[in-house]
Every structure is written in structure tokens, then in C-alpha cells.
N, C-alpha and C positions, 0 to 999 in steps of 0.2 A: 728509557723506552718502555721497559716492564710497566713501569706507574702509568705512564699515558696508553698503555692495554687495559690496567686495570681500571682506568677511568671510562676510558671507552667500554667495558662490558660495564659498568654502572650507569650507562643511561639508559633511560628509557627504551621500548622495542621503536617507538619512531625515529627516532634520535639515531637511532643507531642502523634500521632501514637508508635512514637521507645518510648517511656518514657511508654506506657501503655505495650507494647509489651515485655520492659524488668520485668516490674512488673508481667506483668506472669509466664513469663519463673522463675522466683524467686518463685514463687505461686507452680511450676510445679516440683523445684527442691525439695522444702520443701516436697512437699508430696508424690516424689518416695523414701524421705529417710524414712517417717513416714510410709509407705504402703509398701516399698520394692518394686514397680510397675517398674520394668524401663522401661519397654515397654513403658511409657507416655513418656520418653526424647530420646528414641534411633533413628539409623537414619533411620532405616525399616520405622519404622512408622511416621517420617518426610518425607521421601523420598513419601509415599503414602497417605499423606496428601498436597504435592506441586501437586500430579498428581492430587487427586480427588478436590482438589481445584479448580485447571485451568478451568474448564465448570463452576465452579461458576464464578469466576472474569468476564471472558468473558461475561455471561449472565449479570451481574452487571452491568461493562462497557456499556453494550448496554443499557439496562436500563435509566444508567447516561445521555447518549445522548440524548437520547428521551426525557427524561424528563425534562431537561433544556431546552429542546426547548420545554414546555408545553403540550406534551404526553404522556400522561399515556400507560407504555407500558404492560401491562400483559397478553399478547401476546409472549413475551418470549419465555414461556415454546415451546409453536406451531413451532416459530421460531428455535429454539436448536431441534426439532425436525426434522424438513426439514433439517437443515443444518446436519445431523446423514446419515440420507437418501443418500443427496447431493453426501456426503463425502462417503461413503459407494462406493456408482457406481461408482465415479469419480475416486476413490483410487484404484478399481479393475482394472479399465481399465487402468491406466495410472498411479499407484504410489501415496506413501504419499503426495508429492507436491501436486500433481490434486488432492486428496481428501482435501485438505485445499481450495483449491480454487473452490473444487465443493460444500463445504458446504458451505463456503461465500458467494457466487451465489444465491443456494436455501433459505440462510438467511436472504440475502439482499431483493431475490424476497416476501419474508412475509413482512418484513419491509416494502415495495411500496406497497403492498395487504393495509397494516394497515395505509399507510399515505393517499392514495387517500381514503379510507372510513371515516375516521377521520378527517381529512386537508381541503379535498374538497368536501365532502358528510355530514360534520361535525354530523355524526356517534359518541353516547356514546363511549368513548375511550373503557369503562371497557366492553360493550360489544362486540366491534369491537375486542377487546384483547380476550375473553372468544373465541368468533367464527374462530379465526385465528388457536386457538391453536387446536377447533375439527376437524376444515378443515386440518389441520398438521398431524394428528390421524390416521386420516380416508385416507387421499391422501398418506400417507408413508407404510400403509398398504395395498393397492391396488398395488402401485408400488414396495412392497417389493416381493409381491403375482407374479408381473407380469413378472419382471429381475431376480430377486434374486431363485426362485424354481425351472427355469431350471439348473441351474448351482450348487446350495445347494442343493436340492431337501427337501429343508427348506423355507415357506412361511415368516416366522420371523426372520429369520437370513439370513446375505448374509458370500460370501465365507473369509475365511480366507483371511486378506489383509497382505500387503506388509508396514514393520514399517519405522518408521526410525532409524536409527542407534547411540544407548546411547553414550553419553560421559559425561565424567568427567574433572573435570577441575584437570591439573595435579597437584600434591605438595601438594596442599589443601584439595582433599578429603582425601589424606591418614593422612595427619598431623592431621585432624579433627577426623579422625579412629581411630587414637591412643593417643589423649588426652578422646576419649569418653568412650575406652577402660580401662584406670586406674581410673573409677570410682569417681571421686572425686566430693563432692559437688559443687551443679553449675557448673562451669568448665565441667566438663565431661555433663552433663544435656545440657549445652549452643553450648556444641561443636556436641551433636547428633543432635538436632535442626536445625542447622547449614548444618551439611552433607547433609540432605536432598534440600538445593539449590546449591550444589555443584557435588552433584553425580547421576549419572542415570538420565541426560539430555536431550532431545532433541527439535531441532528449534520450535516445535510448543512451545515449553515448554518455551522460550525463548523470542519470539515473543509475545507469549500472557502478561507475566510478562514487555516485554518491552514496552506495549500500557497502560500500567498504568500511566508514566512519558508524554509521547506522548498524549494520552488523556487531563492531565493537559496543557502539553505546547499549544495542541493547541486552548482549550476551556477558557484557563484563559492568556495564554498570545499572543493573537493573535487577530486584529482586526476582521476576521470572526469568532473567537468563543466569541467574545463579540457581534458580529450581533446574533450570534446563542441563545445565554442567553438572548438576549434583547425578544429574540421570547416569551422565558417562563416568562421571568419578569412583561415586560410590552408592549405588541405587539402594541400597538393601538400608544405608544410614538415611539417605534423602526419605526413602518411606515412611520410616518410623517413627519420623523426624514432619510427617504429615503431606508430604509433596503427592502428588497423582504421576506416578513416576510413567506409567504408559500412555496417558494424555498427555506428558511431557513428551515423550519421543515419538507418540505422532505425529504433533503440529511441528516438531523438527524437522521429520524426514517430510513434513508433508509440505514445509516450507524449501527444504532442501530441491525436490522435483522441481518447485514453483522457478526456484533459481535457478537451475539447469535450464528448463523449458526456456526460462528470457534470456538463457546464451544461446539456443537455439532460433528465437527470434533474431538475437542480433545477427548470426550468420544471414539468417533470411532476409533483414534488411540492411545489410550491407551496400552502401551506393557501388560498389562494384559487383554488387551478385542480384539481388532487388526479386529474390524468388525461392521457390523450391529447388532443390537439384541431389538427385540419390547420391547418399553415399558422400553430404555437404559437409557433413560434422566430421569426416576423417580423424578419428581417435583424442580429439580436442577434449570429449569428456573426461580422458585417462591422463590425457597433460592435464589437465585442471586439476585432477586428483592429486598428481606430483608438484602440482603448486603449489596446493594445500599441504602436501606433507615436509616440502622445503620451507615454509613458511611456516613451520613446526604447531600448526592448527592456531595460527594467529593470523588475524585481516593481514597486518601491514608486512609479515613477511610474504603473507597470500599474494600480496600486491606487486612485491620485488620478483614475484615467481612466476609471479604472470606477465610483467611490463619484460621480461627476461626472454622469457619463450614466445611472446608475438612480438621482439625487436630482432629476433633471429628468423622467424617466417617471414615477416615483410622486409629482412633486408635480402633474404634469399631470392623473393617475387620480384621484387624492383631489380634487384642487379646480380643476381646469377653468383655462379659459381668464382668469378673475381672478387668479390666482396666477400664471400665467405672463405676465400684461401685467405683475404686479409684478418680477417678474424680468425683465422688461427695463429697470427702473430700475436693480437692482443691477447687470447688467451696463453699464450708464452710468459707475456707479462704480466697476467694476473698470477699465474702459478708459481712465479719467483717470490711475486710481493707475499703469497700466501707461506712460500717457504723460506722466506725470512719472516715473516712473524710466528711463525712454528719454531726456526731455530731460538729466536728471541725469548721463549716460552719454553728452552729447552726441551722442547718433544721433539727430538731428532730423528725419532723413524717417521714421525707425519712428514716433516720438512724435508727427510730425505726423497717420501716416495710423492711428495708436491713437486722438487727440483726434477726430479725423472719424469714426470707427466709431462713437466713443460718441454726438456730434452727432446723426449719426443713428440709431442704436436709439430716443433719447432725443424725437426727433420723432417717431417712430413710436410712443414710450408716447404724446405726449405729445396726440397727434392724435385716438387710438379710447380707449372705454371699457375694454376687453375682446378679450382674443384669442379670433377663433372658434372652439368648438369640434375644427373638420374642420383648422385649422392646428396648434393645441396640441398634438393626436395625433402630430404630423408635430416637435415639438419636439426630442425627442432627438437625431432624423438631422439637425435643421436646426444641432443644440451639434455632432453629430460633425463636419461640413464647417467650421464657425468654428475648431472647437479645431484641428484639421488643418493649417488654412489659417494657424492662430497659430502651432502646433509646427514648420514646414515651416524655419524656421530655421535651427533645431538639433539637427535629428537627423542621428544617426551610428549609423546599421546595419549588420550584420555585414559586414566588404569583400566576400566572395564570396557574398551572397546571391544567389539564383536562378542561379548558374552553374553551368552542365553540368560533372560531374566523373565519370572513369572511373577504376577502378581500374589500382595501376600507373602513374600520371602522377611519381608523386614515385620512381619508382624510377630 
């Protein structure tokens, strides 16, 4: 059993995302048979965990950027904010298209807000981040006040926008319908899971999941995102070494806002939201940051940390507090598996205090019928603090994140 650990930590970071990702899905079949739940594997509730997903990835991805190049972005949330805004006006006047490229805009414009304070004012990142996001608050609410109330005759909301148009991919969603339909373990579980990247599609939806691979190719296989990493590694050798280390970290952070702002469009064009609404982003910049750091500042753990935390909001939306007291069974069984491959790895106090986590969720399914409503709501932040609190292990971030750098040090 040790060898087949050690093989498994020898593959590749994808390899080894799909290897955790199928142990779920396994986790998730087990316990719609044990619970009866099947709202955990159908494709409703995949299909509205790839939507509310998408504003986390995006926020993530930004995140990633910035911080490889040695910026603390927590600013996000600000950023995902303006880009809501952006996207909102730009989508009225001129269509879904323009609302993507009007939150991009307003995304990218916090990102230069956040690199000239930081970069060239070398401004605390963590408070440059905290002020970004009140200035985002406060400026999205005056301009929702100022556009948006003659036309809604709503300060908080703007009008009803214009979507884009779902598709499905043909042969596959329906074959995926009707294996999900006959019920059968895994199989039917694997194939609802599934439906939801195949049906009720659209380009932004599309786009966003395609800047995950795009991300990687261009920060790891490409001589300017090896300039770019070299900012967050070790800036004072990248200089010396000929790099523009601060034209390096502004088109990062200045790409990072760009990505935040198109999570903030995605919210805005959500075919279940199709608009402005204060207060739309609800802390989704900050999950996107913890997805990034679960994801230990790689796309493809980004991706497991995002498809994670909007498979927990949209299974909370669709079915309530029943479904997620089911999912505290499966997390019972993940925390055994996890504390038997701890014991397996003789690290006994991990595997010990993995076996007592699960003890107790498992008294806690095992006590109420039903999670309340007003707690369920609150599920996702409650998976970002556990996953956090599980990842804190092994993560390895950039070495000089958040440290003040001037030009000229490496000369």
C-alpha cells in the first residue's frame, strides 16, 4: 500500500487532481445509496455548481497571477465587484459580449488601482487589498444609484440584461441523461456529475474553464511567465539577471483584476440572475482566494478548489438543508479514507485527529434530521475554513510573496 502512495505522489499535479476527483465522486456515490440523497449526483445540481463555480475559478485564477508574481491579492473581492458593475452597464447598452468586456475593463482598472499602490508606492499589499475592495463598495453603489435608478427605478439593481444563448453539446448530454436515469451505482452518479459540463452551456462558461489550461501554458511554459514567477520567487536575482521586474508585476496584477472583473461578469450573467444586484459577489472573491491557496498557487488544484466550493453552493440552492446533512455523512467517509492513508504513512497524530473529525461530523449527522436552512446558506464558507485548515500543511507559495520590492535592488 505504501508503494502505490508513493506512485500516486509521483504523478503529475493532473493526474493526481482526476485521481482525488474520482475518489469523490466514489465518496458521493456511496452515500446517495446509504442516504437515498440523489440530488448529491444529479445533473441539476452539477449543472448549478459549474455556473456558481465559474466567479470562484475566475477570482482564483486572478489571485494565481498576482501572487506568482509576489502580490498579495485580497482585493479580489473589490475587483469581482467593479467587474458586476462594469458588466451590468456594458451588457445593457450593448449585449452579453460588452458586458464581458465591460467587466474586464472595470477589473483590470482595480488591478492598476492595486499595482501602482503596491508595486510603486510599496503600500501593505493586505491593506491596499482591504481599501480596493471598500472603494469597489462604495463606487459600485453610487454608480448603481446614478445609471441604473432611472431606468429600474431600483438603486441596487439594474435592468434585466440580455443572455447568452445555452447550448448543449449534442449526443452526449442526452446519452449522459439516460445512463443518469437508470439509476445505477456510480455509473448513474458519474454520468450526472458529468451532464452538468456538457449541458446548459455558454461562451462565458466556456472561456472561463478554458483559461485554466491557458493560464498554465502560459505561466509555466513560456519564457515570459518564467520572467513573471521569477518576480514572486526571487526578484532581486530575476533583475540582475535582466527581467523588468515591475513591468512584470503590473501586467500580472493588472491581468489578475481583468480575471476577477470576468467573475464578476459571470455572476451578472448568470441565466438565473441576468443582472446587477448589491451585494451579488457575497464574499466569492475571498472563496476564490482559498481556492487558490488549496490549490497550492496551481491552475489544476485551483480547479479542484473551485468545482469543490460551487458543488457545495449549488447543492445547498437546489436542495436545502437535506442534502447537506447528507453530505455530512460523505464527509465521515472521506475523513476515514484520509485517516487511513495517514495511518498507512505512519503519521499517527494526522490519522488520529482525521479519525475524530469524522467521529464528530458523524455525531452531528447523526443527532438532527436536517441542517437549518439559515446554516446551509453559510455551508460553503463553513468547506472554505475546513479545506484551509486541511491544506495548511502543504502549501508552498511564492518565497517572496507580499514583500516590498524597489527597483534597482538587484543592481
Amino acid at each position: 500500500m505504501t508503494a502505490v502512495l508513493d506512485r500516486a505522489r509521483s504523478l503529475p499535479g493532473w493526474a493526481r487532481s482526476a485521481l482525488i476527483a474520482a475518489v469523490l465522486v466514489a465518496v458521493l456515490s456511496v452515500t446517495v445509496t446509504l442516504t437515498g440523497q440523489t440530488q448529491l449526483t444529479s445533473g441539476g445540481t452539477a449543472s448549478a455548481a459549474v455556473r456558481l463555480g465559474l466567479p470562484i475559478l475566475l477570482a482564483g485564477l486572478g489571485g494565481l497571477w498576482a501572487e506568482r508574481a509576489g502580490i498579495i491579492n485580497i482585493g479580489l473581492e473589490g475587483m469581482m465587484v467593479l467587474g458586476t458593475w462594469g458588466a451590468a452597464w456594458a451588457g445593457y447598452q450593448w449585449g452579453p459580449w460588452a458586458a464581458m468586456l465591460g467587466g474586464l475593463v472595470f477589473g483590470a482598472l482595480g488591478g492598476l488601482l492595486h499595482a501602482v499602490a503596491t508595486v510603486t508606492f510599496n503600500v501593505n499589499h493586505i491593506v491596499s487589498g482591504v481599501a480596493i475592495t471598500l472603494l469597489g463598495t462604495g463606487l459600485t453603489k453610487y454608480l448603481a444609484t446614478l445609471v441604473f435608478t432611472p431606468v429600474s427605478q431600483n438603486p441596487r439593481q439594474s435592468p434585466r440584461l440580455e443572455g447568452f444563448t445555452e447550448f448543449s453539446i449534442p449526443g452526449v448530454s442526452e446519452g449522459l441523461a439516460a445512463l443518469e436515469a437508470q439509476q445505477r451505482v456510480f455509473v448513474s452518479d458519474l454520468a450526472g456529475l458529468l451532464s452538468g459540463l456538457v449541458t446548459g452551456l455558454t461562451p462565458i462558461l466556456v472561456i472561463g474553464v478554458a483559461l485554466v489550461p491557458v493560464s498554465y501554458l502560459v505561466l509555466w511554459r513560456t519564457a515570459f511567465g518564467l520572467r513573471l514567477r521569477s518576480a514572486g520567487e526571487s526578484p532581486v536575482a530575476a533583475e540582475s539577471l535582466g527581467v523588468n521586474v515591475v513591468l512584470h508585476k503590473y501586467v500580472a496584477v493588472t491581468i489578475s483584476g481583468a480575471l476577477a472583473g470576468l467573475g464578476g461578469a459571470a455572476l451578472v450573467l448568470n441565466p438565473g440572475q441576468l443582472g446587477y444586484l448589491e451585494n451579488q459577489v457575497g464574499g466569492r472573491g475571498y472563496i476564490g482566494l482559498a481556492a487558490m491557496i488549496f490549490g497550492n498557487w496551481r491552475p489544476a488544484g485551483l480547479l479542484v478548489g473551485s468545482a469543490l466550493f460551487g458543488y457545495v453552493d449549488g447543492l445547498q440552492l437546489r436542495a436545502g438543508g437535506e442534502a447537506v446533512h447528507a453530505l455530512l455523512y460523505g464527509a465521515t467517509l472521506v475523513a476515514v479514507v484520509v485517516a487511513v492513508l495517514w495511518a498507512i504513512r505512519r503519521m499517527w497524530t494526522a490519522a488520529a485527529v482525521a479519525l475524530v473529525a469524522g467521529l464528530l461530523v458523524y455525531a452531528v449527522y447523526w443527532s438532527v434530521d436536517t441542517v437549518p436552512s439559515e446554516f446551509a446558506s453559510y455551508a460553503p464558507q463553513l468547506v472554505t475554513l475546513i479545506v484551509l485548515a486541511a491544506a495548511s500543511q502543504r502549501l508552498r507559495p511564492p518565497a517572496r510573496l507580499g514583500e516590498p520590492y524597489r527597483r534597482g535592488e538587484g543592481r
